[in-house]
C-alpha positions in Angstrom: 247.6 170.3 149.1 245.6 171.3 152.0 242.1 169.9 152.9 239.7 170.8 155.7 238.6 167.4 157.2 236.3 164.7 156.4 237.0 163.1 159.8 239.8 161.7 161.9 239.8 159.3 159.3 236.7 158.2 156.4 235.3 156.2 159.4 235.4 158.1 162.0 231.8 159.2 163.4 229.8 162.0 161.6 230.3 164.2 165.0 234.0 164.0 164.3 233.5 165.8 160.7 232.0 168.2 162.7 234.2 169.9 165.2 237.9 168.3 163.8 239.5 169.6 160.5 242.8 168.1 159.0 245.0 170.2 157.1 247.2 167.4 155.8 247.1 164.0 154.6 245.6 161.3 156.8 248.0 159.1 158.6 245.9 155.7 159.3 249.1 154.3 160.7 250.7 156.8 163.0 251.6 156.4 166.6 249.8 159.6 167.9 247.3 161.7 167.7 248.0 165.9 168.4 245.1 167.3 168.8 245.2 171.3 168.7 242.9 173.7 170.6 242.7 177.4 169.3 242.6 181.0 171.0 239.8 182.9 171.6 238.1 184.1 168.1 240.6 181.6 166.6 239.4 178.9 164.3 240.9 175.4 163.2 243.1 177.2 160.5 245.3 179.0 163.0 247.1 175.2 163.0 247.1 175.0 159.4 250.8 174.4 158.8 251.3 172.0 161.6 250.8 169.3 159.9 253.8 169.9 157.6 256.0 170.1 160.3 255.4 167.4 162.4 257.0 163.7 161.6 254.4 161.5 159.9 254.2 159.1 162.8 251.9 162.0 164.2 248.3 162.8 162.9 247.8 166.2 163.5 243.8 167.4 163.6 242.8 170.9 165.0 239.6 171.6 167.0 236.4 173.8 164.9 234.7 175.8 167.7 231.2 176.5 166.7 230.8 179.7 165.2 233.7 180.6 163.1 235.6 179.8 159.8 233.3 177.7 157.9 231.0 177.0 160.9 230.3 180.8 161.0 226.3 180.1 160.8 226.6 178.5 163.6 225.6 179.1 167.7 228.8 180.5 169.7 229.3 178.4 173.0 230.2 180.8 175.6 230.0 178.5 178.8 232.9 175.7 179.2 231.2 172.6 180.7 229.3 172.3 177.7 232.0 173.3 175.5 234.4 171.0 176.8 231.9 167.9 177.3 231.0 168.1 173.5 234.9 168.2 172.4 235.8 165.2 175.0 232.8 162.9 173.7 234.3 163.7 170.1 238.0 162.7 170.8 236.2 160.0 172.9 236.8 157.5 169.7 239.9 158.8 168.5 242.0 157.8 171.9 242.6 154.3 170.2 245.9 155.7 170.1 247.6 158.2 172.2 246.3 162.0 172.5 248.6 164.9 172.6 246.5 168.0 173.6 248.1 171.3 172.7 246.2 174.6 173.6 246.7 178.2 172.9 245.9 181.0 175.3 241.6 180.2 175.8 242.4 176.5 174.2 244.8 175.5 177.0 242.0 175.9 179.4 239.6 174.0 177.0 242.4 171.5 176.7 243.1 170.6 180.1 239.0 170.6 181.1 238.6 168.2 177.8 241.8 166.3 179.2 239.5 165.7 182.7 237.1 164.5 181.2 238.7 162.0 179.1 240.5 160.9 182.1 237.2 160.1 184.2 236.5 157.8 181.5 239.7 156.0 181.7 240.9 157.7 178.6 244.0 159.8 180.0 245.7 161.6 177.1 249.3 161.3 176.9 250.6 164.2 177.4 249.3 168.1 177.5 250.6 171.5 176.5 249.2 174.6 178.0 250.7 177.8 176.2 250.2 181.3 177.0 247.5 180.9 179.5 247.3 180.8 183.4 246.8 177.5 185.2 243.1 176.5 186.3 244.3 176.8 189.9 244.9 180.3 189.4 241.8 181.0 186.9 240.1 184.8 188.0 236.7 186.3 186.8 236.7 189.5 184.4 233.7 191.6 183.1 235.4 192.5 179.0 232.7 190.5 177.6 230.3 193.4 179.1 231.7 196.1 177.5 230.3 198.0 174.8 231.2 196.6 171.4 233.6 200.2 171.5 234.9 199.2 174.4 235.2 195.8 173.9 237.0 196.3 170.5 239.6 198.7 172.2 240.7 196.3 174.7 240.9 193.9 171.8 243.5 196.0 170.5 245.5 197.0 173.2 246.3 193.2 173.6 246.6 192.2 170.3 243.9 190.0 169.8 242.5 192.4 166.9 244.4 193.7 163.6 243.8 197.9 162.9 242.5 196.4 159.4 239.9 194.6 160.8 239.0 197.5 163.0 238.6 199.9 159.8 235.9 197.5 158.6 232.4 197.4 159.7 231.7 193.7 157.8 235.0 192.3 159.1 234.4 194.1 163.2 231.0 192.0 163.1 232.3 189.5 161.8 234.8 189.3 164.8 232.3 190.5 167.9 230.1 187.7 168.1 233.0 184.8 168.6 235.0 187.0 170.5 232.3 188.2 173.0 231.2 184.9 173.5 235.0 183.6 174.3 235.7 186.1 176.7 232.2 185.1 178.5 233.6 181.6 178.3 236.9 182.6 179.7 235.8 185.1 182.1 233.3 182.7 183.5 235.2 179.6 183.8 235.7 178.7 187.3 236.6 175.4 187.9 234.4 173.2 190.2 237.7 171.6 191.1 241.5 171.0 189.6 242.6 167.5 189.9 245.5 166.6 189.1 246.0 164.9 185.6 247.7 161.5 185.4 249.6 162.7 181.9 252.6 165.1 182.0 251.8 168.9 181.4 254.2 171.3 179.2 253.0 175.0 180.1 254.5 177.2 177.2 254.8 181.5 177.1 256.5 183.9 175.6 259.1 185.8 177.3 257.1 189.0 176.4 254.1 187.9 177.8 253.5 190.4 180.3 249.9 189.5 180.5 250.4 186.2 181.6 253.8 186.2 184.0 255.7 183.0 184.6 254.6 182.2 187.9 251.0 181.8 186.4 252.1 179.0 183.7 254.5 177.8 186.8 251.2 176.6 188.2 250.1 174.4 185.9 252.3 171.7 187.8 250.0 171.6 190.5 247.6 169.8 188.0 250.4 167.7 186.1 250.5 164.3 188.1 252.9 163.4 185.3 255.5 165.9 185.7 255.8 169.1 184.8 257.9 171.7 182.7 258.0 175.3 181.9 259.4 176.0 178.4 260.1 180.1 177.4 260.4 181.3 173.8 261.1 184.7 172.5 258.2 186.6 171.6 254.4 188.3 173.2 251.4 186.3 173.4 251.4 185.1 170.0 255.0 184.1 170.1 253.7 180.7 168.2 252.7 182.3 164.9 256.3 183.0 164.1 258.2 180.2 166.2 256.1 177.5 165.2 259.1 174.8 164.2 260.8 175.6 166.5 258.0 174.7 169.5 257.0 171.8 167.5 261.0 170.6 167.6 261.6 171.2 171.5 258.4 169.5 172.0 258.6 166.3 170.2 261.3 164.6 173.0 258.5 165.9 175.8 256.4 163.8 173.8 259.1 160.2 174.1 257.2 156.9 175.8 256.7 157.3 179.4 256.5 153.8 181.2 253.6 152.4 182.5 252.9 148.4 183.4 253.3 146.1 181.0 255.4 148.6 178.7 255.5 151.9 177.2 252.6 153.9 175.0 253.9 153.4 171.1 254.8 157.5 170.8 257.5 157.9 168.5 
């Protein structure tokens, strides 16, 4: 049976509670942590079957973004600094073991700007995956957000980001503006002050059918992966994870093994 979080665990801080949501049993005692970021006008939920899929040595938790889902009543946060600082200072507490960051499309961005921050504070996660999104280094400005909500909704559809059904309903369209207006602000106007490179290895992840975001722009997410660096391809658009999610989770669980460090190796499964 499915439940939306309590916490990372019953004593994890109230923040936690917050902005995390668990859609599977709690696993007190497994090795890692994977810690899933959605898309823009995605909510926790998108990740809801992850949890089934992945070994139990893995606690799976997915990230709430103010705003949506059942935190709908809430303030949108269309700027990243503040964004990511607030999800970094929650996970923060949870790196007693090791954090596996996996972003989709606007999340991998979030991801890798809460991975720098954990990382100034001597809490490197272990590993992160970037999918469907260009690499910070290659970030550029765009003006959707300022459309018309016409406008705005028609470029929603032509890349997929919006069903026809939700388009044929006033309540549902409203429903979807606000979140989505403010991600695009958030993605439009990111512009990194800097990209340094992260200590952890990076997996960048697209579909082949992407033609939105071409290879050579998830290529350059090794220029930010002190750790090393792959490129993995699966058939399928943007979205290519919706369908193809056992199979991602199975080619990325060996990206995942112990890498060495002094003294030993992290306890990843």
């Amino acid at each position: 049976m499915s439940t939306s979080l309590s916490a990372a665990s019953t004593h994890a801080p109230p923040a936690a509670r917050d902005w995390l949501r668990r859609y599977g049993p709690e696993r007190p005692h497994a090795a890692a942590r994977l810690v899933c970021f959605p898309h823009a006008g995605g909510g926790a939920s998108f990740y809801r079957r992850w949890a089934a899929l992945l070994p139990d040595t893995y606690d799976h938790l997915a990230v709430q973004y103010p705003g949506r889902e059942d935190r709908i009543g809430e303030e949108c946060v269309g700027e990243m600094p503040p964004l990511a600082d607030r999800i970094a200072e929650v996970l923060m507490p949870l790196a007693d073991r090791p954090l596996i960051l996996f972003g989709h499309s606007m999340g991998a961005s979030i991801a890798y700007e809460v991975a720098r921050r954990l990382q100034e504070h001597g809490r490197t996660p272990h590993h992160l995956v970037a999918s469907s999104r260009l690499s910070p280094s290659r970030e550029r400005p765009g003006t959707v957000h300022l459309l018309d909500d016409e406008a705005f909704l028609r470029e929603l559809a032509a890349f997929g980001g919006i069903s026809q059904e939700v388009l044929r309903h006033r309540e549902l369209r409203d429903l979807v503006l606000r979140p989505m207006r403010s991600d695009y602000r958030l993605v439009e106007t990111y512009q990194p002050t800097a990209t340094p490179a992260l200590e952890c290895p990076v997996t960048a992840v697209r579909g082949d059918q992407d033609h939105s975001h071409p290879a050579g722009d998830l290529r350059a997410w090794a220029e930010v992966a002190g750790g090393g660096f792959r490129l993995v391809t699966l058939p399928g658009d943007h979205f290519y994870l919706a369908s193809r999610a056992r199979e991602l989770i199975e080619l990325l669980l060996p990206r995942f093994a112990p890498r060495p460090v002094p003294g030993g190796a992290l306890p990843v499964p």
